[in-house]
N, C-alpha and C positions, 0 to 999 in steps of 0.2 A: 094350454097353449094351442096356439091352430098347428091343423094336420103341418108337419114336414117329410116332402118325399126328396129320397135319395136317388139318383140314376148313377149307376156306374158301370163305367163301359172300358173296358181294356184293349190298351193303345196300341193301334197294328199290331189285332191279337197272333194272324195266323200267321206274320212276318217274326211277332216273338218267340210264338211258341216254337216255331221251324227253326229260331234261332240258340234257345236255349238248347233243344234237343241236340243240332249239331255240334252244340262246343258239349255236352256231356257225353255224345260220342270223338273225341279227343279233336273236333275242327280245331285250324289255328283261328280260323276267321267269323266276327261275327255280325252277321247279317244287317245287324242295328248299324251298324256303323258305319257301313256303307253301301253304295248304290247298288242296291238288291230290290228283286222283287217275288212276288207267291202269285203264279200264274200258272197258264197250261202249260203242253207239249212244243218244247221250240223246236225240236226235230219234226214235229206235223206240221207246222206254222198256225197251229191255232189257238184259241186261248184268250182270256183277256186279264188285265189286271188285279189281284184279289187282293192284296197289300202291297205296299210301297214300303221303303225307309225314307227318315225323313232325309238323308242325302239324296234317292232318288227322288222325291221331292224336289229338290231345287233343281232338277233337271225337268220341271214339266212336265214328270209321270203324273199320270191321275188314277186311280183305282175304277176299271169298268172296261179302260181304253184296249185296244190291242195287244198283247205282246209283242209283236210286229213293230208297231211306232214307236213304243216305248224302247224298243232296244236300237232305233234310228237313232233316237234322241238321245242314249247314252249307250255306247259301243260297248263299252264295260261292262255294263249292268250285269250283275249275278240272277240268276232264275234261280227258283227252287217250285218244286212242282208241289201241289199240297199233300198233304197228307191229315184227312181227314178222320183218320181211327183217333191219331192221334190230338186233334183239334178238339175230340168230342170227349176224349179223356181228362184233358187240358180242364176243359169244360167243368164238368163234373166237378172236378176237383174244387176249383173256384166256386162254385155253386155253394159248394158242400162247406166251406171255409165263411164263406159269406151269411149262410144260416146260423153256423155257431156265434157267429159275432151276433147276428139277431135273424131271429124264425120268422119274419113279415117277408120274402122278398119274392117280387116273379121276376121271373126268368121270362125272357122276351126275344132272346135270342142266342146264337152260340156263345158269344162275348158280352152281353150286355145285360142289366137286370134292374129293375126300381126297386127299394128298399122304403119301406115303412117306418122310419125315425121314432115313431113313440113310444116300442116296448122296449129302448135303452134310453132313452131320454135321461132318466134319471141315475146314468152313468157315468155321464159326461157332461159339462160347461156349458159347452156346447155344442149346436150341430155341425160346425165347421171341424171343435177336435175330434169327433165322432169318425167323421170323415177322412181326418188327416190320420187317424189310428187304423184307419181299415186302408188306406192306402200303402201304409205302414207295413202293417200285416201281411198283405197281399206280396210287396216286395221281396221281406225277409223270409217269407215262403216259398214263393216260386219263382222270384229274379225278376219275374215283369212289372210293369206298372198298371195302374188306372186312373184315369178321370174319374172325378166322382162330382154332380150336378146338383147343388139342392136348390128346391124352391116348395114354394107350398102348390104348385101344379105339377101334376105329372108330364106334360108338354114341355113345359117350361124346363124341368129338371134337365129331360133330355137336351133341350137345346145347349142349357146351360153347360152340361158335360161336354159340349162339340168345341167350346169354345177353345182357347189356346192348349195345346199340349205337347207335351205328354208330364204325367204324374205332378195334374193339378186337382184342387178343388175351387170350381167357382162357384156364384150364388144369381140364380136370378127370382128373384120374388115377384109375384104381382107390380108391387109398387115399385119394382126397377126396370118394367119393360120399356119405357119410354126412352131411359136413359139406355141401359145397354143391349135391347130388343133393334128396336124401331131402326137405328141406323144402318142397319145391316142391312146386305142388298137380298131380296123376297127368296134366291138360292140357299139362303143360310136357314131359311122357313123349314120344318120340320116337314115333310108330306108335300113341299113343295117342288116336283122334277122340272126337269128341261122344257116336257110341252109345256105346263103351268108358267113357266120363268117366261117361256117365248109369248103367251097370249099376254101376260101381264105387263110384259115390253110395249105391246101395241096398245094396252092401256095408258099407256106412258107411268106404271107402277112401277116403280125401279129398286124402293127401299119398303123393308115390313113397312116403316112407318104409313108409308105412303097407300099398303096397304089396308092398314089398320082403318083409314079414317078413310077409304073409299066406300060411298054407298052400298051396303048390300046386294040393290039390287041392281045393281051394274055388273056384280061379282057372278050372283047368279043365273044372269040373263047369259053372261057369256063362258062362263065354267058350271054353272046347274049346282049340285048341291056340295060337289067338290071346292067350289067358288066360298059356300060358306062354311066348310072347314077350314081352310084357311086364313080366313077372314077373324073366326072366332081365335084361331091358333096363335094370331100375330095381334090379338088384343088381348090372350093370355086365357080364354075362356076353356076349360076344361075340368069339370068333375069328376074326372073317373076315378079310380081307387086301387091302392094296389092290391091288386088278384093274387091273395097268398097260395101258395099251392096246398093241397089238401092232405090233409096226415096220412101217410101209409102205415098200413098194418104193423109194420116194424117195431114203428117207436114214434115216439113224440119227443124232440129234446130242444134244448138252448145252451149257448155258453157263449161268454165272453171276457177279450183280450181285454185286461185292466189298466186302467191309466196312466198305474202306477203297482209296483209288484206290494201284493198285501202280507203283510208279516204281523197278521195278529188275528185270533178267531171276532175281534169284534170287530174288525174293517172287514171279515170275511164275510158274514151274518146277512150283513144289508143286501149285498151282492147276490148271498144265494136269495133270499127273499124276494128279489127282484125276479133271477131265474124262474123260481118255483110260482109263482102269480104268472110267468107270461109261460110255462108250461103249462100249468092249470087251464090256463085262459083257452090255450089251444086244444088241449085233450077236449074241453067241453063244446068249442066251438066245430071240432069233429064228432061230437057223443061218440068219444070215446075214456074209458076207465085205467087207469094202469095201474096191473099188480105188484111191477119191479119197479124199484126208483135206482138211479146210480150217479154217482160225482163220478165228476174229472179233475182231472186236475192237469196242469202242465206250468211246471216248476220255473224259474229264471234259470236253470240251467237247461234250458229247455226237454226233461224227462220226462214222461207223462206216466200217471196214475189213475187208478182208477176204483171205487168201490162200490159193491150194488148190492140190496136186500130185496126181499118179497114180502110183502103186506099180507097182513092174515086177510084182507077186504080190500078191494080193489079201488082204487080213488080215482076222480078229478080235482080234489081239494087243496088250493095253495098252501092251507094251515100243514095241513099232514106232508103233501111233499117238503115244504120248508123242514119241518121237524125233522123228517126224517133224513133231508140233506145234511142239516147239522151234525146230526148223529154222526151219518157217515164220514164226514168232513174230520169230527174227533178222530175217528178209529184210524183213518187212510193217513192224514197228514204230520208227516216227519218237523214239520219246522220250517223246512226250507220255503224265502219267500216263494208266492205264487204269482204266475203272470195271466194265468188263463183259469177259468174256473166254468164249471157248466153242469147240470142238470137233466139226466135223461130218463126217461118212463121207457116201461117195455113190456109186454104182456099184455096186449092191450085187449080189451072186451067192450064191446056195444055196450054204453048207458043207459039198452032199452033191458041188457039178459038180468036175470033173477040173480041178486047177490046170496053165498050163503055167509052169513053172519058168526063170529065166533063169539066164545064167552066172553073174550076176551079183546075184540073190539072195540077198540076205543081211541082218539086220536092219541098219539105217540106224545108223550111230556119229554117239555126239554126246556133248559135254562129260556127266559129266566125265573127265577124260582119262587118271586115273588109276583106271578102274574095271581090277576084277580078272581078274573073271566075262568068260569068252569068253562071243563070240555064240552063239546058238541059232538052230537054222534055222526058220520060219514053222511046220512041221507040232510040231517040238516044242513052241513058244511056243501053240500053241494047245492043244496035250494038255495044257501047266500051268496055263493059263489057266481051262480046263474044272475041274480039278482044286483049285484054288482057290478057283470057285464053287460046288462042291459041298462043300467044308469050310464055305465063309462060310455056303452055305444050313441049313450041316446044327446047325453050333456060333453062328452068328453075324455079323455084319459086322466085328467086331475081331477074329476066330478069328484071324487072319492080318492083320496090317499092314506095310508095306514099312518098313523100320527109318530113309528117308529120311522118312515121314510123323512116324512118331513123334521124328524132331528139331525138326518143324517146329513141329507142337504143342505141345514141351517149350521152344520157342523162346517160341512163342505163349504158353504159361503165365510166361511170363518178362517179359514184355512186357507184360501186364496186371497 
């Protein structure tokens, strides 16, 4: 399938987050709901807008403007002054929630992040339930909401997330700029500000559209090379890729919220297998090795668990992590369905240090019991593993599928 990127951005984060915080310190009132905003000092008179509610919304507040006009404009208004220790924990948090669900995403700002669609793909449907599960998540977590933006551009995604909210998911793809791009007036442009909106006025450019299909060199003559960013921006042109952040020393791991609670080790199996291929994939795309592998787990009653071993040989090999998930997955789990399931390495060593080898070395056997294929030993399972990533990188993420995946999904199309 072609790349699909996620944007999701959380809806008047700092208006939320200062929202939640006061009703968990016992406020009666909460900020969402009515005409409030997250600004400076009103005792200094300085300051300017930093979120809105959507009821000060309908009073004409804009986020940027004064706090000054904005409390002409409504007498009432609540201030609340930010507080940014706690925005950046907010933060974190969210980050951190958002990788378990899947390990592709940057971070691009305090509230907002792109997400790389292809190493859960074969989780979910599709990319719209993908979406509406991490919106999900995000709620029953920490009370707020998000937009979440897909398209196969990253521009695009973003814009797409700006569109109506709060706690939606829209879609714009390439082949829907026309329809729900172009109409819009050149301010709804991503990278498009007020000077840009004003020269493009005197162009008589009023809508992307209108945009879109103005000669180049008109664009650059009177905006330079800003002219044809946004020129490519509102015709949908952008290549870039989502910049996953780079493995810390820590750990490498993945987990995710299932789409339905699994109550049986053989709907468990696929899942970790899934895990353990997009762990693998990253330990090596860091050269890095992990000694410890560990399951999680977190239960429909929402309890969490957790069990972790150490490798006599330090791996990046999805065969070995998978096995040895399973393993753990027997010994850890009670029974009770599971709603969250994830895979994390720890001990991590450079790809480049000298392994020592035991006698006993050898990938981990595990059901099922009538497999064909002999073992491989660690140095080969990682020359194919490399090998693999460089066919997925070059052809695809379906270049190559394990013919266990593709039962499970012909399962899964069966089932729906």
């Amino acid at each position: 399938m072609d790349r699909i990127i996620f944007h999701i951005d959380v809806n008047s984060a700092y208006l939320s987050w200062s929202a939640i915080d006061k009703l968990q310190k016992g406020s009666s009132v909460d900020l969402r709901t009515v005409p409030s905003i997250i600004g400076g000092d009103m005792a200094k008179r300085h300051g300017v807008v930093l979120a809105k509610s959507i009821p000060a919304k309908s009073y004409g507040i804009v986020t940027g403007e004064p706090i000054v006009n904005a409390m002409r404009k409504c007498p009432g208004l609540l201030l609340e002054q930010p507080d940014h220790k706690l925005y950046h924990k907010r933060s974190e948090e969210l980050m951190q929630l958002l990788a378990d669900i899947c390990p592709d995403i940057e971070q691009v700002s305090v509230d907002e992040c792109y997400m790389d669609y292809t190493p859960i793909q074969q989780l979910y449907s599709s990319p719209e339930e993908a979406a509406a599960h991490i919106r999900t998540q995000v709620y029953e977590t920490f009370g707020f909401t998000v937009n979440v933006g897909i398209s196969d551009r990253k521009v695009l995604a973003k814009m797409a997330s700006d569109f109506k909210k709060p706690n939606l998911t829209h879609t714009l793809y390439h082949n829907e700029i026309k329809e729900k791009l172009w109409p819009l007036p050149v301010s709804s442009l991503f990278m498009c500000g007020h000077s840009s909106v004003e020269a493009l006025r005197k162009l008589e450019i009023i809508t992307i559209g209108d945009l879109a299909q103005t000669d180049l060199s008109i664009l650059t003559a009177h905006l330079k090379s800003h002219g044809k960013l946004l020129w490519e921006y509102a015709n949908g042109i952008d290549e870039s890729i989502v910049e996953t952040v780079q493995a810390q020393a820590k750990g490498i791991g993945n987990s995710t919220t299932l789409q339905k609670d699994v109550q049986t080790k053989e709907d468990a199996r696929p899942v970790l297998l899934s895990l353990a291929e997009s762990v693998a994939r990253r330990l090596r795309e860091a050269g890095q090795m992990a000694e410890m592998i560990s399951v999680e787990i977190k239960y429909n009653t929402f309890k969490k668990v957790s069990h972790q071993t150490t490798l006599s040989t330090p791996t990046s090999g999805s065969d070995t992590i998978y096995q040895t998930a399973c393993i753990l997955l027997d010994e850890v789990w009670d029974g009770t369905p599971i709603r969250l399931l994830g895979i994390r390495s720890s001990k991590l060593s450079a790809d480049t240090e000298p392994v020592q080898l035991s006698l006993f070395d050898m990938p981990v056997t595990f059901a099922p019991k009538d497999a064909s294929a002999p073992p491989i030993s660690a140095e080969k399972e990682a020359q194919l593993g490399k090998a693999l990533d460089s066919i997925r990188k070059k052809y695809g993420a379906d270049a190559i599928v394990r013919g266990s995946m593709l039962h499970s999904n012909t399962q899964k199309r069966k089932k729906d």
